[in-house]
One Martini backbone bead per residue (centre of mass of N, CA, C, O) as a GRO file, in nm:
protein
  195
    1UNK     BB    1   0.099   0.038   0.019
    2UNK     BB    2   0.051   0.381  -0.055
    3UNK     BB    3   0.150   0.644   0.210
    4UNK     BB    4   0.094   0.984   0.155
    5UNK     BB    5   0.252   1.263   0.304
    6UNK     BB    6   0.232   1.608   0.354
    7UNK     BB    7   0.450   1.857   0.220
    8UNK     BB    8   0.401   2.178   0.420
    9UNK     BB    9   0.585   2.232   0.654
   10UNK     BB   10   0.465   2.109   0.895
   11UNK     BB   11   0.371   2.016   1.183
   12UNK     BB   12   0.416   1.685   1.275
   13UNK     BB   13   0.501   1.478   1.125
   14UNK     BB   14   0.704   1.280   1.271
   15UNK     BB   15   0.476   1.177   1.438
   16UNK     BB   16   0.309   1.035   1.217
   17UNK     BB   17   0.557   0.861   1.066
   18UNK     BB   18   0.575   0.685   1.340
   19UNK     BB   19   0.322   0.568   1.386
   20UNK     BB   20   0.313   0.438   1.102
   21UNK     BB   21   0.513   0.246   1.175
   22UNK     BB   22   0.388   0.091   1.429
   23UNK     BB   23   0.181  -0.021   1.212
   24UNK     BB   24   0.397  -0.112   0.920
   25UNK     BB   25   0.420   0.164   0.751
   26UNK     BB   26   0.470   0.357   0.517
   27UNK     BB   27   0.593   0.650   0.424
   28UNK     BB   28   0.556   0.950   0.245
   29UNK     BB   29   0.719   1.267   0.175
   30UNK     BB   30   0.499   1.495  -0.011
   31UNK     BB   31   0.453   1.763  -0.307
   32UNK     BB   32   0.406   1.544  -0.521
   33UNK     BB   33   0.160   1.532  -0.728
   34UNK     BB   34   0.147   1.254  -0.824
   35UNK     BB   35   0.242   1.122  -0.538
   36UNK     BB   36  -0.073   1.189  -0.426
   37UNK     BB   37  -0.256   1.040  -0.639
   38UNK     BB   38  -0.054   0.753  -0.670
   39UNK     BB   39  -0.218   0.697  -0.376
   40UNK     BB   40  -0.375   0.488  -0.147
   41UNK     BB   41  -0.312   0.753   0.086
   42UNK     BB   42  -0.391   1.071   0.278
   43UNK     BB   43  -0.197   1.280   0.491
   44UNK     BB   44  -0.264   1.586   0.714
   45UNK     BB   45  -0.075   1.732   0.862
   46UNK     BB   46  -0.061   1.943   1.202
   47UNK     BB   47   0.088   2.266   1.271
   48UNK     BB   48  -0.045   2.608   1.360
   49UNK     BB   49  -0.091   2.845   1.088
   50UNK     BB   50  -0.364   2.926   0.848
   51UNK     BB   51  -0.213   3.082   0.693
   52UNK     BB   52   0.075   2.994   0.650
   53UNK     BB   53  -0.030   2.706   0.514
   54UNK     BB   54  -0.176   2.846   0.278
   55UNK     BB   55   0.053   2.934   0.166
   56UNK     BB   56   0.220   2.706   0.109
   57UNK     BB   57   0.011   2.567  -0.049
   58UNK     BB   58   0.035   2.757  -0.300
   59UNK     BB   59   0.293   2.738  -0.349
   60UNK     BB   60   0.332   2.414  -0.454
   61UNK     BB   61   0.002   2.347  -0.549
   62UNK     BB   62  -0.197   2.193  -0.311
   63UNK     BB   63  -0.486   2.345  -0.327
   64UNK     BB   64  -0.554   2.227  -0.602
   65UNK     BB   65  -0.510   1.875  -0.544
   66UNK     BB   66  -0.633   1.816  -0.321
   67UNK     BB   67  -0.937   1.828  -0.421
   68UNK     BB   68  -0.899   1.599  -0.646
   69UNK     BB   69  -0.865   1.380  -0.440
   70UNK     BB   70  -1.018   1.000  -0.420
   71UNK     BB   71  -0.860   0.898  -0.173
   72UNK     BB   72  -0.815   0.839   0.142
   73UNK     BB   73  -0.822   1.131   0.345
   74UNK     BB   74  -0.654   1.245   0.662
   75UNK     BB   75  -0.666   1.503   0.878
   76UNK     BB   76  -0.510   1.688   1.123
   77UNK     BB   77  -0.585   1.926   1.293
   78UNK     BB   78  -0.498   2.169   1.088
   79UNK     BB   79  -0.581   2.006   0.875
   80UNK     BB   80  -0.880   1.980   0.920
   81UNK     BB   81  -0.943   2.268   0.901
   82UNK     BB   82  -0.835   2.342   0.589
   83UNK     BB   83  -1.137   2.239   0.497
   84UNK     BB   84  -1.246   2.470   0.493
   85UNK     BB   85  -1.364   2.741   0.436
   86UNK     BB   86  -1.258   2.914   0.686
   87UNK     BB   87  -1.099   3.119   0.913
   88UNK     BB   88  -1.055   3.346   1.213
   89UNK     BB   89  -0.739   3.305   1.146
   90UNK     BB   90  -0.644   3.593   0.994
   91UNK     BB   91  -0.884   3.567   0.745
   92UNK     BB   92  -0.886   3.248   0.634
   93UNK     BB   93  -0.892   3.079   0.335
   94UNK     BB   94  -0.948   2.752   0.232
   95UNK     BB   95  -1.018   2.490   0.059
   96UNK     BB   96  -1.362   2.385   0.074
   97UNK     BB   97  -1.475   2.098   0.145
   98UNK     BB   98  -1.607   2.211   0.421
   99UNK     BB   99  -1.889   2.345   0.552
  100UNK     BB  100  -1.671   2.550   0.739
  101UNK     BB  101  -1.599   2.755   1.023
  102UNK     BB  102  -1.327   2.867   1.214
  103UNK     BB  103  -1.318   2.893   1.547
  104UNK     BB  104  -1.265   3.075   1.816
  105UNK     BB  105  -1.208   3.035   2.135
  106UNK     BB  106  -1.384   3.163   2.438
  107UNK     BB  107  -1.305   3.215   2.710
  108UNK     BB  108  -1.258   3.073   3.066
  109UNK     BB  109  -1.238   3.002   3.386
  110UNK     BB  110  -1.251   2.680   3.309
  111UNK     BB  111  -1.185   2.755   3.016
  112UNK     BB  112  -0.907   2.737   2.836
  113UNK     BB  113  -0.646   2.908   2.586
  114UNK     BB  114  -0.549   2.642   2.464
  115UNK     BB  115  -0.704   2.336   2.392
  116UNK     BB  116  -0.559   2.096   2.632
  117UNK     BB  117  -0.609   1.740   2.619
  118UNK     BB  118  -0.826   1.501   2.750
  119UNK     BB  119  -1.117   1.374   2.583
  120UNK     BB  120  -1.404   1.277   2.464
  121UNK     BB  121  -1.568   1.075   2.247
  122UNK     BB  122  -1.897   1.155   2.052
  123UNK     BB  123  -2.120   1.053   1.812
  124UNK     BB  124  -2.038   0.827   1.674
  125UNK     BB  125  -1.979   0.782   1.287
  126UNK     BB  126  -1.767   0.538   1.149
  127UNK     BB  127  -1.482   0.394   1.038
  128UNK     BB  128  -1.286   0.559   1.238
  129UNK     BB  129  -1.474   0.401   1.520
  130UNK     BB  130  -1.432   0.114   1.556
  131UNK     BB  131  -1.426  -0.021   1.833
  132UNK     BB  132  -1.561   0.230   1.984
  133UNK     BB  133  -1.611   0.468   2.217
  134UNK     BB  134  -1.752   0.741   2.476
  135UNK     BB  135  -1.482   0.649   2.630
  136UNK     BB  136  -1.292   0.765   2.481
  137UNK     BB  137  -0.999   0.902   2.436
  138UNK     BB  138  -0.803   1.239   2.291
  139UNK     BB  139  -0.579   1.434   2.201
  140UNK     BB  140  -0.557   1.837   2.255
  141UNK     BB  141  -0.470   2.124   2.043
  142UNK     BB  142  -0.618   2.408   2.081
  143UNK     BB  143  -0.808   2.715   1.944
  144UNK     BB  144  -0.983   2.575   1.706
  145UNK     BB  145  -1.320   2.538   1.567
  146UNK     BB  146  -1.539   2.330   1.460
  147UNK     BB  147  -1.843   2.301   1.411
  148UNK     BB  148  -2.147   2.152   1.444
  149UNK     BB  149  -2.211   1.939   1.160
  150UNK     BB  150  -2.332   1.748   0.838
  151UNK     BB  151  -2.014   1.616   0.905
  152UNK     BB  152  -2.010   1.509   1.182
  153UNK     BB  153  -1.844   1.239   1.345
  154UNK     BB  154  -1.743   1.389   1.607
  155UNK     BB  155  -1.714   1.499   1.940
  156UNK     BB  156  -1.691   1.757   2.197
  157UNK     BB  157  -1.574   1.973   2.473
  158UNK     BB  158  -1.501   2.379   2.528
  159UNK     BB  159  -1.787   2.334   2.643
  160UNK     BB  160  -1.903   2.322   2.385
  161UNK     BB  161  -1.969   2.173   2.115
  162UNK     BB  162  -1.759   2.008   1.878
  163UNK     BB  163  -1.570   1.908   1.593
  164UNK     BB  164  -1.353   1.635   1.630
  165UNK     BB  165  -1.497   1.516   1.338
  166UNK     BB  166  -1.485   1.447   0.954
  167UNK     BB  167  -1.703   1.387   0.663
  168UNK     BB  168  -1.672   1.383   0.271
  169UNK     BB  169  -1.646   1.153   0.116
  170UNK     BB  170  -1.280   1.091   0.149
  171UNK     BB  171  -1.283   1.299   0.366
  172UNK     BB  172  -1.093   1.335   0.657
  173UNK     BB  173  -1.110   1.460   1.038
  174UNK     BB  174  -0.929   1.567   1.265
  175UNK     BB  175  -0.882   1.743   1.600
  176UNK     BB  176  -0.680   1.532   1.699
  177UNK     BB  177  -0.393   1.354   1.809
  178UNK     BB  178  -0.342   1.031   1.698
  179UNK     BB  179  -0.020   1.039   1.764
  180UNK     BB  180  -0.117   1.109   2.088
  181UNK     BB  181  -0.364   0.865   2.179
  182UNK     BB  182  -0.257   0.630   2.176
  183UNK     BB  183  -0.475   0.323   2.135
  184UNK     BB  184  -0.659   0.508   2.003
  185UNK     BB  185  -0.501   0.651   1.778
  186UNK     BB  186  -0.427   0.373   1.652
  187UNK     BB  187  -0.667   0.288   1.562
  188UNK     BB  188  -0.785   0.511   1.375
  189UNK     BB  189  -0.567   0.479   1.188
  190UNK     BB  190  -0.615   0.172   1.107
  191UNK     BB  191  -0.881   0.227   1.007
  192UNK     BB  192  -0.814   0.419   0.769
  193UNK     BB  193  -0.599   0.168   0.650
  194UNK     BB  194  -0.881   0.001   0.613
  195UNK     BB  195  -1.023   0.162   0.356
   0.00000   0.00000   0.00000
């Protein structure tokens, strides 16, 4: 199986390709359209700020690539946010893939901003959670959230629910680190290796 991880300068990439070695799997780390399309998956992970890495996308030309690619893809942390229409981190424009806008949690006494630490996930749905229970947690660090609406495919809450993940068509996203969940995190990677 061929697993093309996405290099667009993003932070967290080491980290998911070492998680991917411990599952048995090989991946590349590439820029290039060719190896992009001629995968049998693709992950995006991510770490950052939404403008910076849109612009990254820009310039390699994967901002085109990405949305046209039709094998199973998986979005991880802002990999994941970045499928969204818009983001409210710097009125940043991004794929478009799916129909949210991201947006800042807004702090209080009790729920601190960036959003960091283990959560359960709720309301799962679909193929990346089989196996898996409302008692599962799994690790988040973020300061933005899409909204919870008609491709959520899992929640979590900080303290109103937002969308832990997401599908629409073959795109797939998390919005915690797969590669930080321990076994919980191992078996979604598994899940996915498995569409």
């Amino acid at each position: 199986m061929e697993i093309a991880v996405v290099d667009y300068k993003g932070g967290n990439v080491q980290s998911v390709l070492f998680a991917l070695e411990r599952l048995g799997a090989q991946a590349t780390l590439t820029a290039d359209p060719e190896t992009l399309r001629k995968a049998d998956k693709v992950l995006f992970p991510g770490e950052g700020e939404a403008s910076s890495a849109m612009e990254a996308l820009r310039a390699a030309g994967l901002d085109q690539v990405l949305p046209t690619l039709t094998q199973p893809f998986l979005g991880i942390c802002l990999g994941m946010q970045l499928l969204g229409e818009h983001s409210e981190e710097n009125d940043t424009p991004m794929l478009g893939l799916l129909p949210f806008t991201v947006r800042r949690f807004v702090p209080d006494v009790a729920h601190k901003v960036p959003h960091m630490g283990w959560n359960n996930l709720q309301a799962l749905q679909g193929p990346l959670f089989a196996g898996l229970t409302d008692a599962d947690h799994v690790y988040f660090v973020h300061s933005y959230y899409a909204p919870v609406g008609e491709y959520t495919t899992a929640q979590s809450t900080h303290p109103a629910p937002f969308s832990a993940a997401v599908q629409h068509r073959n795109f797939h996203g998390v919005q915690f680190h797969t590669e930080k969940s321990g076994a919980v995190g191992t078996r979604i990677l598994a899940n996915f290796l498995n569409l």
